[in-house]
Residue frames relative to the residue before (quaternion, step in Angstrom):
aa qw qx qy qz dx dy dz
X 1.0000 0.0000 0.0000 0.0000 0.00 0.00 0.00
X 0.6027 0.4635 -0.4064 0.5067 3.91 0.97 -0.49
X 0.7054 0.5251 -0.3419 0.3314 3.22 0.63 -0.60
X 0.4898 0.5185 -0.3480 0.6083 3.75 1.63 -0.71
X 0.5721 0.6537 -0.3520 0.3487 3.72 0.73 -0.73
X 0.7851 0.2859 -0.1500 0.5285 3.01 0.15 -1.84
X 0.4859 0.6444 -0.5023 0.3104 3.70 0.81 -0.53
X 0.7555 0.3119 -0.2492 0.5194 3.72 0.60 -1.69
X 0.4548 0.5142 -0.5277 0.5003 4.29 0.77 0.36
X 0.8219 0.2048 -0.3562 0.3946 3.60 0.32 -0.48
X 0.4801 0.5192 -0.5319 0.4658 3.47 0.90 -0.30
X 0.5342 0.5821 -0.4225 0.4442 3.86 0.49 -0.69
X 0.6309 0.4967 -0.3345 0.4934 3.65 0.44 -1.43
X 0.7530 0.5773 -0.2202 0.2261 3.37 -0.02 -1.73
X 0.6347 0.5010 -0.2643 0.5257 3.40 1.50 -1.11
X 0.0408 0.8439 -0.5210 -0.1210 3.27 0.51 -1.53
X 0.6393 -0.5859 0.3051 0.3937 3.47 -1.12 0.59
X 0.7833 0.0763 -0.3125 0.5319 3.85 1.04 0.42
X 0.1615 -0.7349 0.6147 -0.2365 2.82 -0.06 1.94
X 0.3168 -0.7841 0.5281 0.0765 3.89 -0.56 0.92
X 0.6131 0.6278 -0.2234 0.4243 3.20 1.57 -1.17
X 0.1046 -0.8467 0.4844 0.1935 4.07 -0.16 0.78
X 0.5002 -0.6225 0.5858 0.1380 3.77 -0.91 1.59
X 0.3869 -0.6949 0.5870 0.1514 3.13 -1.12 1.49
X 0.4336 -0.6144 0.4835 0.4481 3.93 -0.95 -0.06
X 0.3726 0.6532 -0.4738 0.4583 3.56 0.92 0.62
X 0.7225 0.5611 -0.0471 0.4012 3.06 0.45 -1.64
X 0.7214 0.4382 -0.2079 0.4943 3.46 1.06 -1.19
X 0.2356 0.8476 -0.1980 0.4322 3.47 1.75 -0.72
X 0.8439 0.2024 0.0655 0.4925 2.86 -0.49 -2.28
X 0.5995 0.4973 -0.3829 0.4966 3.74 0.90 -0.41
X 0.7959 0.3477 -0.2578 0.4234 3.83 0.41 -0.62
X 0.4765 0.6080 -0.3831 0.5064 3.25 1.77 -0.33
X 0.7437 0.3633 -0.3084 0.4688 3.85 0.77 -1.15
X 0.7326 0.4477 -0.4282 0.2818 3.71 0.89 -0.52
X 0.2903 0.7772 -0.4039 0.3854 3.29 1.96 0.11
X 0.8094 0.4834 -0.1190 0.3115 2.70 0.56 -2.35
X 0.5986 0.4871 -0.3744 0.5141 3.96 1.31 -0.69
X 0.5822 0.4082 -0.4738 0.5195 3.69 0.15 -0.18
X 0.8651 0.2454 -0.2953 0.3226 3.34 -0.49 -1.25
X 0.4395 0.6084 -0.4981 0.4342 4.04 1.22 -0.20
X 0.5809 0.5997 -0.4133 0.3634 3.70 1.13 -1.25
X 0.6532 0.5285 -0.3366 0.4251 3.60 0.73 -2.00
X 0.7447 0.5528 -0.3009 0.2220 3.63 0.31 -1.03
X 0.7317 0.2719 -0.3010 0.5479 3.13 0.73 -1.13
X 0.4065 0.6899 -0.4924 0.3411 3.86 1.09 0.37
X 0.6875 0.2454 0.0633 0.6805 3.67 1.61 -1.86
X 0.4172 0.6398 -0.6245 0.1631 3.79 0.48 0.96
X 0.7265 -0.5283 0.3164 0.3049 3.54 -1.18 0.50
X 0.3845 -0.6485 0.4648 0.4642 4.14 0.09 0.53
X 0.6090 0.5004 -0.3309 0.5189 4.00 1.09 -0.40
X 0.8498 0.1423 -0.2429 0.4457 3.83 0.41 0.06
X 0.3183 -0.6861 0.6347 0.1582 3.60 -1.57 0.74
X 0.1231 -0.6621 0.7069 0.2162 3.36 -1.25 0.44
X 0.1548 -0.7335 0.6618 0.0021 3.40 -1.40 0.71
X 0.2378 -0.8208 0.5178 0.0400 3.41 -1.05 0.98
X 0.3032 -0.8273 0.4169 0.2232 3.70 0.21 0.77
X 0.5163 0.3609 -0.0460 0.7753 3.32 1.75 -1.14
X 0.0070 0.5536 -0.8096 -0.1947 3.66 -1.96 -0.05
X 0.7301 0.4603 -0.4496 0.2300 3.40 0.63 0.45
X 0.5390 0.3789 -0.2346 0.7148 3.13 2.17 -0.02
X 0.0161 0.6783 -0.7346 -0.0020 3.80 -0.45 1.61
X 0.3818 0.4656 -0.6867 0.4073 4.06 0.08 0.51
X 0.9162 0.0758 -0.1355 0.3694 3.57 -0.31 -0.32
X 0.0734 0.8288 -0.4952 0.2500 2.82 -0.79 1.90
X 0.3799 -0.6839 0.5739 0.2420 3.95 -1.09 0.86
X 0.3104 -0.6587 0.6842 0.0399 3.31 -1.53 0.92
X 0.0810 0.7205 -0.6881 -0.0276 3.80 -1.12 0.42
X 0.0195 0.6855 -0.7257 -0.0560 3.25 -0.98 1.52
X 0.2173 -0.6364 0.7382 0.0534 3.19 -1.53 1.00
X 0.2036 -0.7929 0.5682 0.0842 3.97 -0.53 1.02
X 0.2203 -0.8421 0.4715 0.1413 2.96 -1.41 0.75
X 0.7259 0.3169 -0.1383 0.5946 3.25 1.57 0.39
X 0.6032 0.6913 -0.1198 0.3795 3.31 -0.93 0.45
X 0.7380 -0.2658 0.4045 0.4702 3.74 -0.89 -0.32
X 0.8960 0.0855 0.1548 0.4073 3.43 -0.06 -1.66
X 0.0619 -0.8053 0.5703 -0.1494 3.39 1.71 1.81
X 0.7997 0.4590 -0.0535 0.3833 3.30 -0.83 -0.53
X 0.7192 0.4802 -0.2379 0.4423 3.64 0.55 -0.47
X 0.1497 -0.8253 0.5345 0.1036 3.40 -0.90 0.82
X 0.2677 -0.8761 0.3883 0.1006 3.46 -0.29 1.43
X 0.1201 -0.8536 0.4549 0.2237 3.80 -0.38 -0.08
X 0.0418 0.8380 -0.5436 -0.0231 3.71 -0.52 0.77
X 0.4817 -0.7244 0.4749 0.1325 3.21 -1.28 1.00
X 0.1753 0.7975 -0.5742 0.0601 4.05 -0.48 0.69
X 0.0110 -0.7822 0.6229 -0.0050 2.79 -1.41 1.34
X 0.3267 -0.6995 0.5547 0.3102 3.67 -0.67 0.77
X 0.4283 -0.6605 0.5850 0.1952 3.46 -1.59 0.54
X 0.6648 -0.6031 0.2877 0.3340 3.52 -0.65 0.12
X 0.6677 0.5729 -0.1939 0.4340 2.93 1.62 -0.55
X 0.4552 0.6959 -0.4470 0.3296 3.60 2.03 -0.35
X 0.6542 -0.0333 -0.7552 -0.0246 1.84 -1.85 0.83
X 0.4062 0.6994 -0.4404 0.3898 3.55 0.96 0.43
X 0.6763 0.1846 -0.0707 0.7096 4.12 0.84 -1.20
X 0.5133 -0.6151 0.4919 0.3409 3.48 -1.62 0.33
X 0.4038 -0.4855 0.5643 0.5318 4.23 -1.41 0.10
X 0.6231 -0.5079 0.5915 0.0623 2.24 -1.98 1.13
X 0.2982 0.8258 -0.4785 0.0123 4.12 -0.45 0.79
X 0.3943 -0.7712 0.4990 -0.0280 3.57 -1.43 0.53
X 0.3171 -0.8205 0.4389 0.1834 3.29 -0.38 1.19
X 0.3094 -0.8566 0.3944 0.1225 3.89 -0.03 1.09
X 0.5649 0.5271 -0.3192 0.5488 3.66 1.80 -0.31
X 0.2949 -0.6183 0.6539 0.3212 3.15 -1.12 -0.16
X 0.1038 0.8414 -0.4912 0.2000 3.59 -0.94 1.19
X 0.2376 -0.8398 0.4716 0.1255 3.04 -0.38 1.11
X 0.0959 0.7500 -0.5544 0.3478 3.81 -0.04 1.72
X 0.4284 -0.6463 0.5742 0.2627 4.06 -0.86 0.55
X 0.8360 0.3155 -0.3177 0.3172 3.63 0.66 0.30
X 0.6645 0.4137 -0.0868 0.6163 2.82 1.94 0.43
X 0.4613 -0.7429 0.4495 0.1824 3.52 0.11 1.76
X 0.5593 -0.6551 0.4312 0.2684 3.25 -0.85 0.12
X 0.4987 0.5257 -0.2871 0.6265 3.31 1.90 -0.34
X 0.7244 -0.5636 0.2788 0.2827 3.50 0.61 -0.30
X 0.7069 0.5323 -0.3269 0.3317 3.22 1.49 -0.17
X 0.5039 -0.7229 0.4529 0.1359 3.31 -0.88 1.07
X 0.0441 0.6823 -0.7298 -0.0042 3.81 -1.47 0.73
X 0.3946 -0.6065 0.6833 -0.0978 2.75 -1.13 2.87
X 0.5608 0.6386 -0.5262 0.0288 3.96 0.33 -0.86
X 0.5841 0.5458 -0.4610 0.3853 3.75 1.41 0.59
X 0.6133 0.4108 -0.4629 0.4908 3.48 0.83 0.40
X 0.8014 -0.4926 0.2832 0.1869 3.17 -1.01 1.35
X 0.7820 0.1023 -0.0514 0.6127 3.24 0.08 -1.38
X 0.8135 0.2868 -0.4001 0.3096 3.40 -0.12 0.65
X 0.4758 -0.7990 0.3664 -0.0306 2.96 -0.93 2.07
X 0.1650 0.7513 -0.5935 0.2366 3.36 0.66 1.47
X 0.0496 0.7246 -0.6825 0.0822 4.05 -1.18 0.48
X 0.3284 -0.8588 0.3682 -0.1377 2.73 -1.45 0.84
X 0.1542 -0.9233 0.3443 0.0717 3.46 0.93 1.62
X 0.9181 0.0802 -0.1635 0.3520 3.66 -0.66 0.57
X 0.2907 -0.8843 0.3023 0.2052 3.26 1.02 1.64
X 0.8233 0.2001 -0.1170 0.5182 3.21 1.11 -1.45
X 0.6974 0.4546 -0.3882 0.3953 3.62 -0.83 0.98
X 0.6822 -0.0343 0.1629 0.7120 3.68 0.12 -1.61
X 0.1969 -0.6746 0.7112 0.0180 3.17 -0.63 1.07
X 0.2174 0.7586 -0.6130 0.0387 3.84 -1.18 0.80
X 0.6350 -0.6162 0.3955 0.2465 3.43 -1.20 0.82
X 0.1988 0.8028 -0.5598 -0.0518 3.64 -0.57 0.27
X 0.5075 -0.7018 0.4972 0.0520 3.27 -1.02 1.03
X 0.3858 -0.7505 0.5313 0.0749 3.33 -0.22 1.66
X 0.1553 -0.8455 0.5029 0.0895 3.88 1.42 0.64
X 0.7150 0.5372 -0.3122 0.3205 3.63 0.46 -1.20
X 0.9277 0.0606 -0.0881 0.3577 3.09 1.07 -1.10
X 0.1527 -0.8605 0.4617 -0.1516 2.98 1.44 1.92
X 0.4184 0.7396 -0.5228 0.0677 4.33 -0.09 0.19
X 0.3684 0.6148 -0.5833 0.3822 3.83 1.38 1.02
X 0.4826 -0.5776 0.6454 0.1303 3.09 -2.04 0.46
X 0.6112 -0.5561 0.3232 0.4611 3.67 -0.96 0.64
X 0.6802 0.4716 -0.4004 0.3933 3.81 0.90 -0.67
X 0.7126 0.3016 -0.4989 0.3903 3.80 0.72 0.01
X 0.2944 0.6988 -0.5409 0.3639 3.50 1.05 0.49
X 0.6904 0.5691 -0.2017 0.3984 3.53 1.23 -1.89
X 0.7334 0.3448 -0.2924 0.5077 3.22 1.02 -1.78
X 0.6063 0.4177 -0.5660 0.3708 4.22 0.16 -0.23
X 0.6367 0.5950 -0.3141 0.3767 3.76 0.55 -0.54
X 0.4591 0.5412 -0.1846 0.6799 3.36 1.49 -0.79
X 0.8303 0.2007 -0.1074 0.5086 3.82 -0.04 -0.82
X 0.4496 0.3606 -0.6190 0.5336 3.45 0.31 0.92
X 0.7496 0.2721 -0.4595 0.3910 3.57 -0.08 0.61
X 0.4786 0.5437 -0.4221 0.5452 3.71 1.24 -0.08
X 0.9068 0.1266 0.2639 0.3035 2.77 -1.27 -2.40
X 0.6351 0.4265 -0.3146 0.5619 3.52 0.98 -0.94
X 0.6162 0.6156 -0.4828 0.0905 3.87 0.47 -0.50
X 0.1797 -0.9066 0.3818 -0.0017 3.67 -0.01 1.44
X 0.3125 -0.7840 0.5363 0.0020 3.56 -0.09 1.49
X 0.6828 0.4883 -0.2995 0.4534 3.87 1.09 -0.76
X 0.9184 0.1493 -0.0579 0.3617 3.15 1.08 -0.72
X 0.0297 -0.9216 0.3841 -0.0471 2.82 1.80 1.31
X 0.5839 -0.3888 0.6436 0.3061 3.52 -2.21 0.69
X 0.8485 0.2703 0.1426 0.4320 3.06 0.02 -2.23
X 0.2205 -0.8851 0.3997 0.0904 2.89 0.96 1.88
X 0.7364 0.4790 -0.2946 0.3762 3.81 1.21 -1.02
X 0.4482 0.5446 -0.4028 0.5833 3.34 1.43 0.15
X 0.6102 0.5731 -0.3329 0.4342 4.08 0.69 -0.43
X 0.9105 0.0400 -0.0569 0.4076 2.88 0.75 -1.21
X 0.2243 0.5775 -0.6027 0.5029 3.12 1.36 1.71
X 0.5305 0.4512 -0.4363 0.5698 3.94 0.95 -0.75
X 0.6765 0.3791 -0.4315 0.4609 4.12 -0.14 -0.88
X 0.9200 0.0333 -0.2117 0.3280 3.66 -0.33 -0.78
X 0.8167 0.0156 -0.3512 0.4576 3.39 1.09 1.15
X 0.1096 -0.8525 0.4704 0.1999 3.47 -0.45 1.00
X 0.4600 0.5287 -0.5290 0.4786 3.78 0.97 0.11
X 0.8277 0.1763 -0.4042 0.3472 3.64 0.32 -0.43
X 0.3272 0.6600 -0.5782 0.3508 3.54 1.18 -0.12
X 0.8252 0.3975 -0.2294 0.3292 3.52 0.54 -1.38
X 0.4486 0.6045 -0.4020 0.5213 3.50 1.58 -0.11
X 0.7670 0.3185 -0.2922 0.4742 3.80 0.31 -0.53
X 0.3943 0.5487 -0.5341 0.5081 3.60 1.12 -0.39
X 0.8027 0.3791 -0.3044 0.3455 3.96 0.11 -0.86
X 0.5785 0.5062 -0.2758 0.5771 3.20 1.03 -1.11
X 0.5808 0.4340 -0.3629 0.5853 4.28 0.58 0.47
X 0.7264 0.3465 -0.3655 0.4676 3.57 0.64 -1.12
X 0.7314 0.5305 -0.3275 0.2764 3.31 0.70 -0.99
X 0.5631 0.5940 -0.2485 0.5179 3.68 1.74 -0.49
X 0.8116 0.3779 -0.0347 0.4442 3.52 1.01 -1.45
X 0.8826 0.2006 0.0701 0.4193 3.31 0.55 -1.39
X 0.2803 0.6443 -0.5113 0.4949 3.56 1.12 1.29
């Protein structure tokens, strides 16, 4: 991350205020997207949860990054989940784009991996065809979360946010509704296959 730092301090230097060279909006984008992204990476691992790691494959590319929540209560004690986040160029304008890398059987989270946040407040996920193809859509307009309540709603879909009324993975819902001893048998019989 110092290194993504000092990188956009010299590129700053390098341009300077008479700079001849003309900056595509592309370019400006990715520059306000990364000087976004060093502050608010800073706040996070400052206020991350004692239940999740953030891991950087790159420290010179913090748009794309792996989460590990490891709950401590709950359904899915004991299990160690992995999610995928990448920021688009356009953040802080569109939301990152993220992905659930375990397989898990949970109502807000498809088995393929995709993920409904639309209980945490500030973040403007919905959801267009309940029964059949479920697909994400992004409430783009009124994107105003930071990358850490990305962390803490991701983190709390296994706590507080976990939402049985208004399930992704409707057949995961209503295995919890018309059994929850076995809802919770397979919840293990997943961790113990997937998420060790």
């Amino acid at each position: 991350m110092l290194t993504l730092a000092s990188k956009l301090k010299r590129d700053d230097g390098l341009k300077g205020p008479h700079s001849s060279a003309p900056t595509s909006d592309s370019t400006r984008r990715v520059s306000v997207r990364d000087k976004l992204l060093v502050k608010e990476v800073a706040e996070l691992e400052a206020n991350l949860p004692c239940t999740c790691k953030v891991h950087f494959p790159d420290p010179n590319k913090l748009h794309c990054f792996q989460l590990t929540v490891t709950p401590d209560e709950g359904y899915y004690q004991g299990g160690k989940f992995q999610f995928e986040t990448e920021v688009p160029d356009a953040y802080n304008m569109v939301p990152p784009k993220v992905k659930c890398l375990t397989r898990i059987w949970h109502p807000n989270i498809t088995e393929t991996g995709d993920i409904c946040l639309r209980q945490v407040p500030s973040l403007p996920f919905s959801w267009k065809e309940r029964r059949g193809l479920a697909h994400r859509v992004l409430l783009e307009e009124s994107w105003k979360a930071h990358l850490a309540d990305v962390v803490w709603g991701l983190n709390s879909l296994f706590t507080d946010l976990l939402n049985f009324d208004d399930p992704l993975n409707i057949e995961a819902a209503e295995h919890h509704l018309r059994d929850k001893e076995d809802f919770r048998n397979k919840v293990e019989d997943y961790m113990k296959r997937y998420a060790r």
